[in-house]
N, C-alpha and C positions, 0 to 999 in steps of 0.2 A: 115829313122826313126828319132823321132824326139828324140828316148834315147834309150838306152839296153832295151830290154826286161825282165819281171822278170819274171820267171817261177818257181825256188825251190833257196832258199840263206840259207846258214846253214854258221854262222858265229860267231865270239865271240862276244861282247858286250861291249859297253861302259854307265854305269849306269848313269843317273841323277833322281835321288830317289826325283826330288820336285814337287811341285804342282803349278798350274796356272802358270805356264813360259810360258808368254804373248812373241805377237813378237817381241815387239819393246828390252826384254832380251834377244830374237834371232836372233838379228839382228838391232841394233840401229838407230834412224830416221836419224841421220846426213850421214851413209853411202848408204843413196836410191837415189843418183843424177842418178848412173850408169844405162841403160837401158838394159846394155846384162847381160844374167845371170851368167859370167864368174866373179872371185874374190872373190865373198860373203864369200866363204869359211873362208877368210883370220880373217874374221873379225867374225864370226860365238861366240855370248854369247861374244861379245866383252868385254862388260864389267864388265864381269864376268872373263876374263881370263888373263885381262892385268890391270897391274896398270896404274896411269896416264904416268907413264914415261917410259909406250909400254912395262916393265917386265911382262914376266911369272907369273903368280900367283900362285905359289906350289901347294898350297891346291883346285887347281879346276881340275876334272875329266880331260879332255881334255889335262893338261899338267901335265898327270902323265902319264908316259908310262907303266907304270903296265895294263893299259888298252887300248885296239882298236878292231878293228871292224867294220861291214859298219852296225849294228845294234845299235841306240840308244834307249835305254830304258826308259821310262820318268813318272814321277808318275802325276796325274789326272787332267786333264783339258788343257792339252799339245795344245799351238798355237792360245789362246785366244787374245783377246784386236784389234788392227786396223787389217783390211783386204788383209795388205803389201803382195804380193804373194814372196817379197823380202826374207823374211822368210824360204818358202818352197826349194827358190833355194841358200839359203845358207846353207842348210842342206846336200842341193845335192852336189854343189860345194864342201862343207868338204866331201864328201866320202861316207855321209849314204843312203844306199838305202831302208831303210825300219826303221818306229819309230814306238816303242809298247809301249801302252798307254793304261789305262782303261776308258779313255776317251779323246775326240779333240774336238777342237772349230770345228764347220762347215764348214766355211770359210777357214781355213787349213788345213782342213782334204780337201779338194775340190782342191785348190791350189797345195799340196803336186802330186797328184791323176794325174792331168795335165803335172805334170813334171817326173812322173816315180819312185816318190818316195810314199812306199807302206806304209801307215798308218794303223798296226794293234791294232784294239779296244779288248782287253781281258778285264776278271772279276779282279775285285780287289783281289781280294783270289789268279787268278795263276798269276798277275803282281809281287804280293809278295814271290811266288814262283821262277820268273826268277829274282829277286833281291838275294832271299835266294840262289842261285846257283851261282851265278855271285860273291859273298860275300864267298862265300869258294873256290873258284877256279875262277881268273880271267881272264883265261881263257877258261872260262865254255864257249859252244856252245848253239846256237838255232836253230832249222832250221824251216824255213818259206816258208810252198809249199802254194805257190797261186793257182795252179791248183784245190789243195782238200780243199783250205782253210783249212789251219790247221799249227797251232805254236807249236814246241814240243823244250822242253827241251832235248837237247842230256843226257847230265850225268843222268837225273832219268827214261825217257822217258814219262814223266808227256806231256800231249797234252790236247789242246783247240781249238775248232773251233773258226772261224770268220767270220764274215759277208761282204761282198760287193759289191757295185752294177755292178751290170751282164753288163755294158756298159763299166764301167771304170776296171773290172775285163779282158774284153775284149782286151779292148786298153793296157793294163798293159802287158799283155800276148804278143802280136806283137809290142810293144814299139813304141804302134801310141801317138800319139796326137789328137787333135777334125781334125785337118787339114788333119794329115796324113790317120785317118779312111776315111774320105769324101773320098781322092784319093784312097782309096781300093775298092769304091763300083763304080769308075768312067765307068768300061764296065757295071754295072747296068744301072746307070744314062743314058748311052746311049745307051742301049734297051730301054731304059723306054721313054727316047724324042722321039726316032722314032716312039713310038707306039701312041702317043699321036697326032693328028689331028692339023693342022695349022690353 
């Protein structure tokens, strides 16, 4: 498998309430030399979360420990700006397997999708809802069945459906890849050449 499978994650949350957090805030151009998708983590909103002289930055989510989670929550337009797939696998690398958003760039939402990390798109109305829960208990849950498509706030049982494509909802489910799907249909492939005429 090319990652864990996601099938149902019910977990706490780590809030980032802003809008248009482009990649290069998720992941800055100077750390893309690497080609495996191992580290990112390290460096994940770097400069958001460190000063120049590599400190902590108190006041940003990520190093407060009042909050974790494999849930990041992100307010609208989440994974815009360059096409870096570096982005979706520093997400992964720190831990999250699933960002809710009322909205994503294409391009990230596509990236994230490929590496097993599940982009859910909700309404503006129940994003402010799992903010208003996360904001009184920071250890407020969510739980995200991919199978019924569907996000529910544990503490109210507030639920939203969500949308996605029945291909990559597929591959999500058996924690393929494009590559590792192809090698699922490989005794297809070979019915399928034998019947085929030389």
């Amino acid at each position: 498998m090319a990652y864990d499978s996601f099938k149902v994650l019910t977990s706490s949350c780590v809030p980032l309430p802003l809008e248009n957090v482009d990649t290069d805030q998720i992941i800055p151009a100077r750390f893309l030399k690497a080609t495996k998708r191992e580290g990112f983590g390290d460096n994940l909103f770097r400069d958001w979360r460190y000063n120049g002289d590599n400190t902590p930055k108190a006041d940003f989510v990520l190093n407060n420990p009042t909050y974790s989670g494999k849930i990041l929550v992100a307010g609208r337009n989440f994974g815009s700006g360059s096409s870096r797939e570096h982005a979706a696998w520093a997400i992964y690398d720190y831990g999250f397997r699933c960002v809710i958003s009322s909205f994503f760039a294409d391009i990230y939402k596509g990236n994230s999708l490929n590496i097993g990390i599940l982009p859910v798109t909700v309404s503006p109305e129940f994003l402010d809802q799992i903010f208003v829960a996360i904001e009184k208990d920071a250890n407020a849950e969510v739980t995200v069945d991919l199978e019924a498509q569907k996000v529910t706030i544990v503490s109210t049982g507030a639920s939203e459906s969500f949308e996605i494509n029945g291909y990559k909802k597929h591959n999500m489910l058996n924690g393929f890849d494009d590559i590792d799907y192809l090698k699922s249909l490989e005794s297809d492939i070979k019915e399928f050449e034998k019947s085929r005429p030389f």
